[in-house]
C-alpha positions in Angstrom: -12.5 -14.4 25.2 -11.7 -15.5 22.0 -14.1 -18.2 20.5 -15.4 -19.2 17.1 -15.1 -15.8 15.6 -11.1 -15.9 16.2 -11.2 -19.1 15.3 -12.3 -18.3 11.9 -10.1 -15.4 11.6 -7.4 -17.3 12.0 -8.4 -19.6 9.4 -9.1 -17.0 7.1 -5.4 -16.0 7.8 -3.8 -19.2 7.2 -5.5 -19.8 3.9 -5.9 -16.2 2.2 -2.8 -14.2 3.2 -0.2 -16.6 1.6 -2.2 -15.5 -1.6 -1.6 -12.1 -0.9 1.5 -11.5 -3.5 -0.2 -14.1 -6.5 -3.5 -11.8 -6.1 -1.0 -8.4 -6.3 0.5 -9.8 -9.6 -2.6 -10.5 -10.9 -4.7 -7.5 -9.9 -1.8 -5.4 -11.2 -1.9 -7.0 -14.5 -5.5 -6.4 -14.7 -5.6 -2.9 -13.8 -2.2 -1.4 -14.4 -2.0 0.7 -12.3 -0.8 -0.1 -8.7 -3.4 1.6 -6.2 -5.7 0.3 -8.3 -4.2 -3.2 -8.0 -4.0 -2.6 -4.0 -7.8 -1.5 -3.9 -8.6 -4.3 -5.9 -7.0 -6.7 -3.0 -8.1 -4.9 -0.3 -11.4 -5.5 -1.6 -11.0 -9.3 -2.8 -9.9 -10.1 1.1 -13.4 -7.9 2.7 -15.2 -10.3 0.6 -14.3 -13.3 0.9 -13.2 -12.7 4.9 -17.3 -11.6 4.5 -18.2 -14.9 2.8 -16.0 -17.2 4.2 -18.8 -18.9 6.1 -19.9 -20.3 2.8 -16.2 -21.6 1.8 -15.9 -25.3 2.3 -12.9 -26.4 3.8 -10.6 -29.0 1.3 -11.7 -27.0 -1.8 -9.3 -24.4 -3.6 -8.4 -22.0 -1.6 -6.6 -20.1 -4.0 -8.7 -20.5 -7.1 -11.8 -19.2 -4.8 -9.7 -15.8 -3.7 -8.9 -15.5 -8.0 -12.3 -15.8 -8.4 -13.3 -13.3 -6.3 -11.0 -10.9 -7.0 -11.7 -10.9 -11.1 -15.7 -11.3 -10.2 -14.8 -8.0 -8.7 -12.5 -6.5 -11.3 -15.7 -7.2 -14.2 -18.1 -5.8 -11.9 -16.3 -2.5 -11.2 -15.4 -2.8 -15.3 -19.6 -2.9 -16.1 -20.1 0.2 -13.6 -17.3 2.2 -14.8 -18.6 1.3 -18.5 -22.1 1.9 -18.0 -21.5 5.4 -17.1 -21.7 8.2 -19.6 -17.4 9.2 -20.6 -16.5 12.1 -19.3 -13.6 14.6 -21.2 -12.1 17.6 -19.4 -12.5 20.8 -20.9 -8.8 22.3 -20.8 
């Protein structure tokens, strides 16, 4: 079986999961908080595993997956800022 698709995976391995720690660090210093740090990875490695097709081979690996991963962090910052606070009644 295997093919281009595990090709690719295994690409996407090589390159992204030595990053895996350096995107923790920074994640957690964004968030402070550290599920919020994990979720933050887990969702920096769906994307780019989703747009790795449009990563071109030789460029920086690493500063693409930073990218990523803060493009994500200001988006979820706008959504969580545009919404009206909330304050608990007790």
């Amino acid at each position: 079986m295997g093919g281009s698709g595990d090709h690719n995976r295994k690409r996407f391995e090589a390159l992204a999961m030595p990053l895996a720690r350096p995107l923790y660090a920074f994640a957690l210093r964004l968030t402070r908080h550290s599920a919020d740090a994990s979720d933050l990875v887990q969702e920096t490695f769906l994307r780019a595993y989703r747009t790795f097709g449009s990563f071109r081979p030789g460029t920086n690996a690493k500063a693409w997956m930073f990218k990523i991963l803060f493009s994500i962090h200001l988006n979820e910052a706008k959504r969580r800022g545009s919404r009206p606070a909330t304050t608990s009644m007790d």
